[in-house]
N, C-alpha and C positions, 0 to 999 in steps of 0.2 A: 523180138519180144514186144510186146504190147504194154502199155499203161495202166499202171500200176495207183490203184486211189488207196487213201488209209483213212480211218478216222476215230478216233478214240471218245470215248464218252467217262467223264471223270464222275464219282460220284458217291454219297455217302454210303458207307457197307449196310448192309440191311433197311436202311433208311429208305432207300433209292434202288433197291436190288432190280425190283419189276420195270422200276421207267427205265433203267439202265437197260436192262435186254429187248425189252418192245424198242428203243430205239436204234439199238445196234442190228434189231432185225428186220424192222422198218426198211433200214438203209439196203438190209441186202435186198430184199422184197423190187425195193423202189428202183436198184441198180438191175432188176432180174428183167423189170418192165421197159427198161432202157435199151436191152439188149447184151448185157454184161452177165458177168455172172460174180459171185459174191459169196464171204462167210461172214456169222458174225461168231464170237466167244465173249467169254469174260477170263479172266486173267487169273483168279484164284478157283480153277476149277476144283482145285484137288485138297484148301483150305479153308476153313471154316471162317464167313465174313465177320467183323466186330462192329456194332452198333456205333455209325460216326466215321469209321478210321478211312479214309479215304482209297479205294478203291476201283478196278478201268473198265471196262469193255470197248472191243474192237470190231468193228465193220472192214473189210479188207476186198475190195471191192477191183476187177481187174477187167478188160477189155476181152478176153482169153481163157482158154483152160492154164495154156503153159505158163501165164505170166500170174493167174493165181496160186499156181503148186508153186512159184517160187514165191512169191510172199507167203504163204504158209509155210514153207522150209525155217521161218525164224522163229525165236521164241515170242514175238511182240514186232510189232513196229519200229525201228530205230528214228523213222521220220514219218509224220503223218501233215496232211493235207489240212484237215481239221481235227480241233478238238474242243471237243463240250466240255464247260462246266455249269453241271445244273443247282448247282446252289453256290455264288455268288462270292461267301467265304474262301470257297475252296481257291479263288484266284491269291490268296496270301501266301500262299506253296500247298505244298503235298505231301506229306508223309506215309508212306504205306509199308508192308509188308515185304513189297519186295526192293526194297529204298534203303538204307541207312543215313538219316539226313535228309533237311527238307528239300522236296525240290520244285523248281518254277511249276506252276500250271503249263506255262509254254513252252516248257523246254523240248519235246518235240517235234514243234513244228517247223515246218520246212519254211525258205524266205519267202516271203507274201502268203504263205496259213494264213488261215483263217482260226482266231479261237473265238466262239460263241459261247454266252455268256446268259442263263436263263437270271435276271436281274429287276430290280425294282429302283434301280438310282442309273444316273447318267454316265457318260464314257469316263469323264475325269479321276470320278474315286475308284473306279473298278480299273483303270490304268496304274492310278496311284500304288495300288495295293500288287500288282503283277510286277513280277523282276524285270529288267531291262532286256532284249534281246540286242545281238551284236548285229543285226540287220531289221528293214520293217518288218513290220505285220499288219493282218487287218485286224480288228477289234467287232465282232457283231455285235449286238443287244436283243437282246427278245424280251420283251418283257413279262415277268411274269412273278409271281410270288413262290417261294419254294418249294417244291412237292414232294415233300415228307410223306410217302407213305406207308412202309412199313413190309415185311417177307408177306405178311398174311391180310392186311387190307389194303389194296388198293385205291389211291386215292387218284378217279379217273378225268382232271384236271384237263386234259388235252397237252398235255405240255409235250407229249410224246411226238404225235402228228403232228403239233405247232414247229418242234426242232425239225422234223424231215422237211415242212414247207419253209425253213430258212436254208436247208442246206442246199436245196433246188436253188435259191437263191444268190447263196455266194459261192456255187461250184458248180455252173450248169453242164459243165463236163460229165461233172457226176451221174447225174441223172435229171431230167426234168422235172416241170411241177407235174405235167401230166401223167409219167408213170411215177409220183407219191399219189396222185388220186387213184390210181388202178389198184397201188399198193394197199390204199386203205381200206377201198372198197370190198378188198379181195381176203384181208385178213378181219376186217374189224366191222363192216358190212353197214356204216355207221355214215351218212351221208353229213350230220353235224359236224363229224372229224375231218372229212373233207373238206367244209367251210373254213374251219379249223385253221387247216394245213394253207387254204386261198390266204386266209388275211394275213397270217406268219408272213408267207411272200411276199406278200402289197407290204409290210408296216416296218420287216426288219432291218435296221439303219445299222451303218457298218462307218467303221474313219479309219486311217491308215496311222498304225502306232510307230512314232521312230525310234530306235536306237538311244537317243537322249529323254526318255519320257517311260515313267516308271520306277519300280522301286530299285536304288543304285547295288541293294547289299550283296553281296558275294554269296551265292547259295552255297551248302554245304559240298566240300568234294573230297574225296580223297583215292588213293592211287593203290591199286594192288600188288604185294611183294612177290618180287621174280623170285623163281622156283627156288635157285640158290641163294637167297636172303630169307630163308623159310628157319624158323629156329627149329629146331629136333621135337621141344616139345611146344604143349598150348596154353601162355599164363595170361588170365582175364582181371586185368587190374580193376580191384574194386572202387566202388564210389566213398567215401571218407563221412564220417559218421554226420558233422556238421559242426555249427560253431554259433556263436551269441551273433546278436544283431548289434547293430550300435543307432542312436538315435543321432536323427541328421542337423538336427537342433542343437542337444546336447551333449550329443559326443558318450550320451551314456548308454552301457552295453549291458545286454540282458538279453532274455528269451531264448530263442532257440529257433536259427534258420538250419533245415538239413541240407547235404552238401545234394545234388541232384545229378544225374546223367550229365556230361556236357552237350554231347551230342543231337541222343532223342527227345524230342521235347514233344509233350502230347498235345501242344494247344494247334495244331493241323487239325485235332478232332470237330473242335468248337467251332458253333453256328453262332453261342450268345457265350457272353461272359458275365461273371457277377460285380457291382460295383457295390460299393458296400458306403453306410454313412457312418464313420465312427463317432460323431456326434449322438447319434443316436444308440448305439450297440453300449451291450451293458454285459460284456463280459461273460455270455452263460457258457462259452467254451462250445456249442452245439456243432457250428458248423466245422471246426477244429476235429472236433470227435467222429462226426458223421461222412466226412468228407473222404472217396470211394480211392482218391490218389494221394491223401497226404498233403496237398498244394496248400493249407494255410501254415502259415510261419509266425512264431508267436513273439511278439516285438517287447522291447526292454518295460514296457508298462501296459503288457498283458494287451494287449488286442490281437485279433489276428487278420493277419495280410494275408490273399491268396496272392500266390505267385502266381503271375498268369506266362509263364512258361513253363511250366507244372499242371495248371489246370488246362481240366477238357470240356470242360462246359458244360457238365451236366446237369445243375441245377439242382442237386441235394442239398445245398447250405441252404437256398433260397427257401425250399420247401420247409428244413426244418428251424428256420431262424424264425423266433416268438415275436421280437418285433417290428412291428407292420413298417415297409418299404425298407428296414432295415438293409437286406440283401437285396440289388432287384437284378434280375437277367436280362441284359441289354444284347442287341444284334451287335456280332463282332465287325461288322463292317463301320462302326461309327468310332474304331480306333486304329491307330497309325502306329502303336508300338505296346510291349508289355512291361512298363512301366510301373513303378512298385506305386500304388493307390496309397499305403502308409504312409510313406514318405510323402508324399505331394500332400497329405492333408496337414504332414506336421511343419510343413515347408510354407504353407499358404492355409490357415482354415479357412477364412472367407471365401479364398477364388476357390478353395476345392468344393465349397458348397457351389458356387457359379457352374463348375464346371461337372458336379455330379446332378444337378439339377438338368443339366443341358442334355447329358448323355442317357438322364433317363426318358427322353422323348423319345430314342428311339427303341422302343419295345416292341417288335410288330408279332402278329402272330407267327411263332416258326415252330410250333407242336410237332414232336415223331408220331405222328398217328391220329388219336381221334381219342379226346379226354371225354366227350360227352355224345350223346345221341343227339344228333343236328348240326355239331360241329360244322361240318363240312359246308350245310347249306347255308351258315351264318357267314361264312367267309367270302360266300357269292354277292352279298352286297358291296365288301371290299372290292372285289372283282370286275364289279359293275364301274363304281367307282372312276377305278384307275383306266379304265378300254378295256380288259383282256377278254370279258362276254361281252352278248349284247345283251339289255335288257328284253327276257323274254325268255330266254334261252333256258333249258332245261338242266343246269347246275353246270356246265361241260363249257368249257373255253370257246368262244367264239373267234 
């Protein structure tokens, strides 16, 4: 048998659906020019995706005919080589469809994977925020801003070509840089893309993650009943209606928190979360009423809390909250737990104003789509900016 490559590509469901397969097919493309041969899939063929809910596609890439028909004998990958995530969030865990229970971004990857990370902040907080593995790993970076762009517009960022000229990079096994240039030229006919794909190679910085370094917590697990521990029939215990709050000040009890899933928790979906100022909030009940999963919780003197193990970040409260910066939608990467925001203002108002004042800096653009005509080519000055174009270039990642 021959050598067996895997590589998985994590990513929001409809959000990311297109850059997700242009890169899983990139890979085989790029593996075809190498002298390999290659498939690529995505994971919910037969399933309808959810806007957010996190979602794979595979690259399976082998030296052989024979030692491909055996990686395609599995349902998926049990170990892969690399694995992308192109939006940044998603290193907090994963929750999908075919999961019960969050699970690492890295879980995986084999000892010394590679996981790459399309990102806009340094190694440290995107370590912080990944579970611990029980061996290294490597850690890449690419930099780039999020590529939201949707089943039906494409938003053609580069970021596609930019991940093939990193994986030339940290797996030259794989394939080279020079079959991703044959691959891009041959699919995408786009000589920019190819620059693209050069700089990705020159710029992508990679550090080696250890075993002590990451988030400690224990991801979700649990173990399936042997056939004769199977009860005759099938009872699904329900969740329990819910109960008052109690105030962490006063000890006094009111409102109305509901009891929730233990398990599933939908904040895997969230790119932003809302942070709310209750100094300012004056009770209209809106985001309470309008909110698509239930996540506010109504505290002993009427305000309302989003649980943010409940919320998925959609940003309905923000849109319909009347007053101005009341609600605002922050990048989930500028928090380290979900934390009940009620209690911490009734616990500290002053530092909670410090502290909600700080967390709304980070606001960046992270749009599913395209709210206005120009959108896109406003973001190019962002772009400029930070290095991901050159100035000059025609809206497309340099």
């Amino acid at each position: 048998m021959g050598r067996l490559f895997a590589v998985e590509i994590v990513y929001r469901g409809i959000f990311q659906k297109n850059l997700a397969k242009n890169i899983s097919r990139g890979i085989a493309l790029a593996a075809k020019h190498d002298g390999k041969v290659g498939i690529s899939f995505g994971r919910y063929g037969d399933s309808p995706e959810r806007n957010g809910i996190p979602a794979k596609n595979f690259a399976i890439v082998a030296t052989d005919d024979e030692t491909l028909q055996e990686g395609m004998a599995k349902y998926e990958p049990k170990e892969v080589d690399i694995s992308i995530s192109v939006d940044d969030t998603l290193c907090k865990g994963v929750e999908s469809w075919a999961w019960y229970g969050l699970q690492p971004i890295n879980r995986l990857l084999k000892p010394g994977g590679t996981l790459i990370v399309t990102t806009m902040h340094g190694a440290d907080p995107i370590i912080t925020m990944c579970h611990r593995k029980e061996f290294p790993y490597r850690l890449a970076l690419l930099t780039s801003i999020p590529s939201f762009s949707g089943l039906w517009v494409y938003k053609d960022d580069h970021t596609d070509v930019r991940l093939l000229g990193a994986i030339a990079k940290v797996l030259p096994d794989l394939f080279s840089l020079t079959s991703v240039e044959k691959a891009i030229r041959e699919e995408w006919h786009d000589e920019l893309k190819v620059k693209s794909a050069q700089k990705a190679y020159e710029r992508i910085s990679t550090r080696v993650v250890s075993p002590a370094e990451g988030n400690p917590e224990k991801p979700y697990e649990f173990e399936l009943p042997k056939w004769y521990e199977l009860r005759e029939g099938l009872a699904i215990p329900s969740i329990p209606a819910g109960k008052a709050m109690a105030d962490p000040t006063t000890q006094q009890t009111g409102g109305f928190r509901p009891d929730r899933n233990p398990t599933f928790k939908k904040y895997a979906t969230r790119t932003m979360r809302p942070v709310v100022d209750f100094d300012t909030c004056v009770k209209c009940t809106l985001c309470w009423l309008q909110c698509p999963d239930s996540c506010f919780d109504v505290t002993p003197d009427a305000y309302y809390d989003a649980n943010m193990e409940a919320c998925c970040g959609c940003g309905v409260c923000e849109a319909v909250c009347p007053v101005t910066n009341c609600i605002t939608m922050v990048n989930e990467t500028a928090f380290a737990d979900n934390a009940s925001q009620w209690e911490m203002w009734k616990k500290d108002k002053a530092g909670y104003q410090t502290w909600l004042q700080e967390k709304i800096q980070h606001k960046p653009e992270r749009s599913h789509g395209f709210r206005i005509r120009g959108q896109y080519e406003q973001q190019i000055g962002t772009m400029v900016k930070d290095g991901i174009v050159d100035t000059g270039t025609s809206g497309a990642g340099g």
